[in-house]
Backbone as JSON Lines, residues from 0, in Angstrom:
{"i":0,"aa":"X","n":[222.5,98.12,5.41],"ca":[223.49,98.51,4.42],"c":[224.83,97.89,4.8]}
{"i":1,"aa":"X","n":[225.52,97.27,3.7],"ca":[226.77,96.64,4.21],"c":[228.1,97.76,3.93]}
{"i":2,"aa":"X","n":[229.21,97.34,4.78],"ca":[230.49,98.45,4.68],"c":[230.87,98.22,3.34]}
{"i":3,"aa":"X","n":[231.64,99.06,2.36],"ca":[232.3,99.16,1.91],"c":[233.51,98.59,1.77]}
{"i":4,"aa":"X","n":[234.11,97.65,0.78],"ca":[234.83,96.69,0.95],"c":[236.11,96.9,-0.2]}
{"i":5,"aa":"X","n":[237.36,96.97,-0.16],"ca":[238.45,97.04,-1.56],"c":[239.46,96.01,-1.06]}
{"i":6,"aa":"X","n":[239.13,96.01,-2.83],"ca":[240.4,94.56,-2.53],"c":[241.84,94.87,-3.01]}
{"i":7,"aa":"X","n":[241.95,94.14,-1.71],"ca":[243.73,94.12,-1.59],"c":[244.23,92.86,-1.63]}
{"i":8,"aa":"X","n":[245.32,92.71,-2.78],"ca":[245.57,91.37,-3.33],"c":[244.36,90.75,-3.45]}
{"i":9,"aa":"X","n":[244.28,89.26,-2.9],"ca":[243.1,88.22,-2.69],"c":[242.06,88.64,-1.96]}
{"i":10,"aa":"X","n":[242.2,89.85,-1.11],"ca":[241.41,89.73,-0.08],"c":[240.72,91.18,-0.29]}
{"i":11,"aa":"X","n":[238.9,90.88,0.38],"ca":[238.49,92.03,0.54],"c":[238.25,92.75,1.62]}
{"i":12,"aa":"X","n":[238.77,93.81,2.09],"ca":[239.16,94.44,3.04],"c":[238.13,95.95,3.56]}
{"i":13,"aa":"X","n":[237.07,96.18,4.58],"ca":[236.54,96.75,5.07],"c":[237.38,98.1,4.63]}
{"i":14,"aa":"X","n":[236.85,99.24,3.79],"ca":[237.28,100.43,3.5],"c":[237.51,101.1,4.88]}
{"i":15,"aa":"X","n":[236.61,101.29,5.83],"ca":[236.83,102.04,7.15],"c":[238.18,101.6,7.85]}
{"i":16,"aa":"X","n":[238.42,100.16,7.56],"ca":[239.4,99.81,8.17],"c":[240.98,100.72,7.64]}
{"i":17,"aa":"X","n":[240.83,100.57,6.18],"ca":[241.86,101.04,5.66],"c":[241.91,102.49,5.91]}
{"i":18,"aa":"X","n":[241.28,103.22,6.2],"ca":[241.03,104.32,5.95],"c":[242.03,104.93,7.74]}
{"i":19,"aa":"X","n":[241.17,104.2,8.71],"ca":[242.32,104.4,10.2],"c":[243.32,104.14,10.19]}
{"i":20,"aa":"X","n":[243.97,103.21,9.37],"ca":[244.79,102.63,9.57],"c":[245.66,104.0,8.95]}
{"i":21,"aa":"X","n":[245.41,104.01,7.99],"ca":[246.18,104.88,7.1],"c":[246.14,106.4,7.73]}
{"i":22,"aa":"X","n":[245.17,106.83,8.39],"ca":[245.46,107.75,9.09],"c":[246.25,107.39,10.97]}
{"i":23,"aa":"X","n":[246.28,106.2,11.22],"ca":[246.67,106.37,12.35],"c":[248.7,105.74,12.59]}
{"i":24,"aa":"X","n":[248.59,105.52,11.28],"ca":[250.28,104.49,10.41],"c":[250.61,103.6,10.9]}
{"i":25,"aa":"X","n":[248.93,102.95,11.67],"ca":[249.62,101.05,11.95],"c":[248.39,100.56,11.78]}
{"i":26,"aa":"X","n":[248.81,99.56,11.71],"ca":[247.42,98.05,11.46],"c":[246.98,98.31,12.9]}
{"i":27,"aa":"X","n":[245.56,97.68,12.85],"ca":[244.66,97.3,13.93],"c":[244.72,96.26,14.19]}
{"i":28,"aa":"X","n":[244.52,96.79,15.87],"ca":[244.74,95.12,16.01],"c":[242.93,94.23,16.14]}
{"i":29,"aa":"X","n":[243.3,93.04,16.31],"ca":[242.07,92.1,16.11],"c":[241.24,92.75,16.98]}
{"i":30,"aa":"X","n":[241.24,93.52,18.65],"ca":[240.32,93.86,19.17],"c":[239.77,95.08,18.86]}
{"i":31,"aa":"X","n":[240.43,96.04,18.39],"ca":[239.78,97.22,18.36],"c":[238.82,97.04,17.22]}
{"i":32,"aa":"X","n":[237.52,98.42,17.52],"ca":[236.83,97.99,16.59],"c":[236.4,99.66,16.47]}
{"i":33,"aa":"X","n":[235.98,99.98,15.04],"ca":[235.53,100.86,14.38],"c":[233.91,101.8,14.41]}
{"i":34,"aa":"X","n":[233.99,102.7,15.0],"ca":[232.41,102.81,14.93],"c":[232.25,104.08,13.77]}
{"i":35,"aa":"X","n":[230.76,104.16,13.14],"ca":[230.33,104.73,12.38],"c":[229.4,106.24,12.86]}
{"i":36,"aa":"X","n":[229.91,107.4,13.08],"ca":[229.67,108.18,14.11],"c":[227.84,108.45,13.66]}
{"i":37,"aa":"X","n":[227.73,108.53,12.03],"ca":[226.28,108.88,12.37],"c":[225.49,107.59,11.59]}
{"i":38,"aa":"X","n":[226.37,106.75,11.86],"ca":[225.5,105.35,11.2],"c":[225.12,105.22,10.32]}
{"i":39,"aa":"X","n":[226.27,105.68,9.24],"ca":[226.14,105.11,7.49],"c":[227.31,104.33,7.65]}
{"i":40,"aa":"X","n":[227.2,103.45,7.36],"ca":[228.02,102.62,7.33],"c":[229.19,102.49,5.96]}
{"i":41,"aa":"X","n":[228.93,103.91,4.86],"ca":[229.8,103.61,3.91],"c":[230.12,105.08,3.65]}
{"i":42,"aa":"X","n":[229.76,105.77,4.82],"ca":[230.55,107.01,5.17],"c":[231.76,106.87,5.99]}
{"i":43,"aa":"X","n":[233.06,106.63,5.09],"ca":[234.11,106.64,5.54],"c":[235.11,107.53,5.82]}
{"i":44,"aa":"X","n":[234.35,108.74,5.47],"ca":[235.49,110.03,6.11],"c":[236.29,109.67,7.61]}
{"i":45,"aa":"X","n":[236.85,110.31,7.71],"ca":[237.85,110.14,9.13],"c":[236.77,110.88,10.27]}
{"i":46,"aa":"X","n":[236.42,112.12,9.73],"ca":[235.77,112.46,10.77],"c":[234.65,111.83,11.03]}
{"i":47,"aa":"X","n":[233.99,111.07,10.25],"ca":[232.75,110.43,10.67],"c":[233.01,109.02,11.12]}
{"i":48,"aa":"X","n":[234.32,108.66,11.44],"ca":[234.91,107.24,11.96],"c":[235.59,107.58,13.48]}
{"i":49,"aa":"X","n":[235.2,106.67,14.63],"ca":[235.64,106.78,15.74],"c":[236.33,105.22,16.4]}
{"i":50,"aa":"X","n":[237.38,105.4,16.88],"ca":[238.56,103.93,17.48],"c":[237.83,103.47,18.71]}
{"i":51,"aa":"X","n":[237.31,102.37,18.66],"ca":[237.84,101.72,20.11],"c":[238.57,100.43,20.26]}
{"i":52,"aa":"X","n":[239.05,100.56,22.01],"ca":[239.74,99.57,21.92],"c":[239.47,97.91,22.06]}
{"i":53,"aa":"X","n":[238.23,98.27,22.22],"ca":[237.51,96.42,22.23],"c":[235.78,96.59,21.81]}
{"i":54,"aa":"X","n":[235.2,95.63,21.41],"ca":[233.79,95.61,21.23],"c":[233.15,95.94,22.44]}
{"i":55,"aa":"X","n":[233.47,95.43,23.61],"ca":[232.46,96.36,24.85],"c":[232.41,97.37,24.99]}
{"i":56,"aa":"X","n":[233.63,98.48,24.55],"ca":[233.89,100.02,24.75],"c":[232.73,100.25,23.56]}
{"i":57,"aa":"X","n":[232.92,99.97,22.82],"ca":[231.97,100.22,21.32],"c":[230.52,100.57,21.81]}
{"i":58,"aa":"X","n":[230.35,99.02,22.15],"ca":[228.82,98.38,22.28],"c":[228.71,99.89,23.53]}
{"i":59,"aa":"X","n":[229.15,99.97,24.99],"ca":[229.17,100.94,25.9],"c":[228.66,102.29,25.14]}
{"i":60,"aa":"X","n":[229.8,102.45,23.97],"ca":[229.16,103.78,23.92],"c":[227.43,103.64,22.97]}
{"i":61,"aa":"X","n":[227.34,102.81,22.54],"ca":[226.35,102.73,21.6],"c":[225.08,103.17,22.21]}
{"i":62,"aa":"X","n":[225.13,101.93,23.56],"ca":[224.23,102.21,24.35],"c":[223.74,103.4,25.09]}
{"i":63,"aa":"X","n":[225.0,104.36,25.7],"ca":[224.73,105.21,25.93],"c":[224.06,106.12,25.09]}
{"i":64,"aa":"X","n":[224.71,106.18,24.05],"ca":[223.52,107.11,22.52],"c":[222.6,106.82,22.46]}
{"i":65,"aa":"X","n":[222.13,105.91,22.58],"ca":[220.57,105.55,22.58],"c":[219.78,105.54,23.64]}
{"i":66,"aa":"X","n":[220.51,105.03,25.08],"ca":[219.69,105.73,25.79],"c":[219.76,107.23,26.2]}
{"i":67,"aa":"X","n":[220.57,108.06,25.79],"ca":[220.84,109.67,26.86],"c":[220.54,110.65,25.3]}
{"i":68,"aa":"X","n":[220.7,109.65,24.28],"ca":[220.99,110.96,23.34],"c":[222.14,111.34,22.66]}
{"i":69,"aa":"X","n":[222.9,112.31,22.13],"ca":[224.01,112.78,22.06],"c":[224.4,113.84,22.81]}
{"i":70,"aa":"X","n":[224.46,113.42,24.26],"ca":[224.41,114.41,25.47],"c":[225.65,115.16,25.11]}
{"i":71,"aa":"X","n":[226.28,115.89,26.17],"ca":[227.81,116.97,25.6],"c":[228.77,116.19,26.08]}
{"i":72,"aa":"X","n":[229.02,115.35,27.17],"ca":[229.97,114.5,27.27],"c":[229.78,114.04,26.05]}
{"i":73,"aa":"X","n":[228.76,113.3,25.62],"ca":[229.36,111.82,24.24],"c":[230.08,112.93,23.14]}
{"i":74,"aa":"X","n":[229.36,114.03,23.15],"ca":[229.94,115.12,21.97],"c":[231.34,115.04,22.08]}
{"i":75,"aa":"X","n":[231.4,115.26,22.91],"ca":[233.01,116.01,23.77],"c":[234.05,114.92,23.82]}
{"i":76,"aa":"X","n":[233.59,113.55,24.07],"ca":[234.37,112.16,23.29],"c":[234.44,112.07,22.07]}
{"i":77,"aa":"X","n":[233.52,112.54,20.79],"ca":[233.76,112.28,19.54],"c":[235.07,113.07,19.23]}
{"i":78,"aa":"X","n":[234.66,114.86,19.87],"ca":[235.59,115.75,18.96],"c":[236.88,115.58,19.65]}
{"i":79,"aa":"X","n":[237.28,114.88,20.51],"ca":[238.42,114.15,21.31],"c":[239.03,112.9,20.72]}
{"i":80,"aa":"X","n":[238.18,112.39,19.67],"ca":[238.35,110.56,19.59],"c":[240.02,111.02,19.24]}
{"i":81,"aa":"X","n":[240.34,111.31,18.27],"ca":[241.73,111.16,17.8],"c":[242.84,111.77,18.73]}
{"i":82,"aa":"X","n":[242.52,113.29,19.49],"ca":[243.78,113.24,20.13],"c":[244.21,112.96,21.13]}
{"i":83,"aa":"X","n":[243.75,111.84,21.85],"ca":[243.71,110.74,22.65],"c":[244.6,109.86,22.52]}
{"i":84,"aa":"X","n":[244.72,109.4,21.16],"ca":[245.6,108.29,20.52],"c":[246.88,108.93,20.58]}
């Protein structure tokens, strides 16, 4: 399934993207990257969207979900993601 995309001016722009941005009141930068907490990819609520700050942190946690599960640490990072920032 592909993300969700709106266009702004010329350009079409990843909805998830807009969606942090607008809740966090700055642009992203080129490294951080967006994850999809239960992997719909066009579920863009805030709560179902989590920040990181580079693709290895991402990929890191991914891996861990798949191999451990959604143990209570990874829990305990989701319901944390935002007031961190």
């Amino acid at each position: 399934m592909k993300y969700k995309k709106i266009k702004i001016g010329k350009k079409l722009v990843p909805e998830h993207k807009i969606v942090v941005e607008n809740f966090l009141g700055r642009v992203l930068t080129s490294e951080e990257k967006i994850h999809h907490i239960n992997s719909i990819k066009t579920d863009n609520r805030i709560e179902n969207l989590m920040l990181f700050n580079n693709q290895a942190e991402h990929k890191k946690f991914e891996n861990q979900v798949r191999q451990f599960g959604w143990t209570e640490p990874l829990k305990k990072r989701v319901r944390k993601r935002w007031k961190d920032l």
